[in-house]
Residue, then its C-alpha position, 0 to 999 in steps of 0.5 A: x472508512x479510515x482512509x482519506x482519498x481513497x477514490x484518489x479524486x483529489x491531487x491538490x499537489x501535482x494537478x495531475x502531473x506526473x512525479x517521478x518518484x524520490x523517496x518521501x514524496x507525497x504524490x495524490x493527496x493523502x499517498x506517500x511514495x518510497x523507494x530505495x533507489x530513486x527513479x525507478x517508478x513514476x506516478x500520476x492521476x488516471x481517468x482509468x477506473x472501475x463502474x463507480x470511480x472517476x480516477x485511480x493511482x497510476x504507478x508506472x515502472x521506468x526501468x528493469x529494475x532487479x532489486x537487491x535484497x535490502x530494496x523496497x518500492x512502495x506507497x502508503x497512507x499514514x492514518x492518524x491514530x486518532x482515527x484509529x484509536x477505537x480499533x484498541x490495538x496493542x490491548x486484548x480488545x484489538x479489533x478486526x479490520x478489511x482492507x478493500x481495493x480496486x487493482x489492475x496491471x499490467x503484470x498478473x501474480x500475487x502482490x504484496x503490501x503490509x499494515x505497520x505502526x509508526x515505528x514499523x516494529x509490528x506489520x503485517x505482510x498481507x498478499x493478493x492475487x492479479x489474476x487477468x491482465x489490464x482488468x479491473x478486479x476487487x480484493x479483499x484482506x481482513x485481518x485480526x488486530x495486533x493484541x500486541x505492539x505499540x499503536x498510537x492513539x493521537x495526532x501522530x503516525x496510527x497506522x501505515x497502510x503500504x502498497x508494494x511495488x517491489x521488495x527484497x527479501x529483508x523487506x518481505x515476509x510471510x503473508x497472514x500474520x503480525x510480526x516483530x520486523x520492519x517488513x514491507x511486502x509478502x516474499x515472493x511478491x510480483x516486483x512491478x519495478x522489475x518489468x520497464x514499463x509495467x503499471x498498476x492501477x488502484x482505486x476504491x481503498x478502503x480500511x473499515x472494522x470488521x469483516 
């Protein structure tokens, strides 16, 4: 598993309070939160979890917020390329990754996150589907490394993993496959910022090669 805190057992930083969000703030150790226009989620560590798990990552809507199409509202892990660099991708040996997740809100529908590199050139809007309300359910997006695109291999920025939590439609794109944009979230995603007082819960990540 390439992520770091994917249980969100460790909150170092807050000590379980909650953080209303500003862009750029890391929230659960290892989880960056953004947002285009401040305040309108809020986050903290739950004891709500599936069988197996202790704690998850509460995102809380503060508002109705309606997005414009230029706004995005996300979290993300940032993996060091050196602990990526074996996936060999940008090369023909680009290697397939899953992405695997435990997710439960408020709202039901079709949710959306990407995969990009650090300079957010190449990404790869994927979607998934809530289908019960407050229930825990187990998703799982496998997807075929980019061959193409600049991925770095050190101590920087290897790849972004995001969770969005509402995006506009310059930010979003079609879900299942690599392109050359800055796109955050599947089109036509569920905006978790756009029902005052709508959650998420998300536990168990986990970003592994192959299927």
């Amino acid at each position: 598993n390439r992520i770091i805190n994917g249980a969100m057992t460790v909150d170092q930083r807050n000590a379980g309070a909650v953080t209303v969000n500003t862009s750029g703030l890391y929230t659960i150790d290892r989880w960056q939160a953004n947002q285009t226009s401040t305040g309108k989620f809020s986050v903290d560590k739950s004891t709500i979890a599936p069988a197996g798990f202790t704690n998850s990552y509460l995102a809380t809507s503060l508002s109705a917020y309606s997005v414009s199409s230029s706004d995005i509202f996300f979290f993300q892990q940032n993996i060091e390329g050196n602990n990526v660099a074996d996936l060999a991708w940008g090369t023909a040996n680009a290697k397939t990754i899953t992405l695997s997740f435990w997710v439960r809100s408020s709202l039901t529908g079709t949710f959306g996150g990407c995969l990009a590199n650090s300079a957010h050139n190449r990404s790869y809007p994927f979607s998934y589907t809530i289908s019960v309300a407050d229930t825990w359910e187990q998703k799982s997006v496998t997807v075929a490394g980019d061959t193409t695109g600049t991925w770095a291999t050190d101590n920087t920025k290897g790849l972004q993993v995001i969770f969005a939590l509402g995006g506009g439609s310059t930010r979003s794109g079609t879900a299942g496959s690599w392109q050359a944009a800055a796109l955050y979230t599947a089109t036509g995603a569920t905006s978790l910022v756009g029902t005052s007082g709508a959650t998420f819960y998300i536990t168990g990540v986990q970003l592994e090669a192959g299927s």
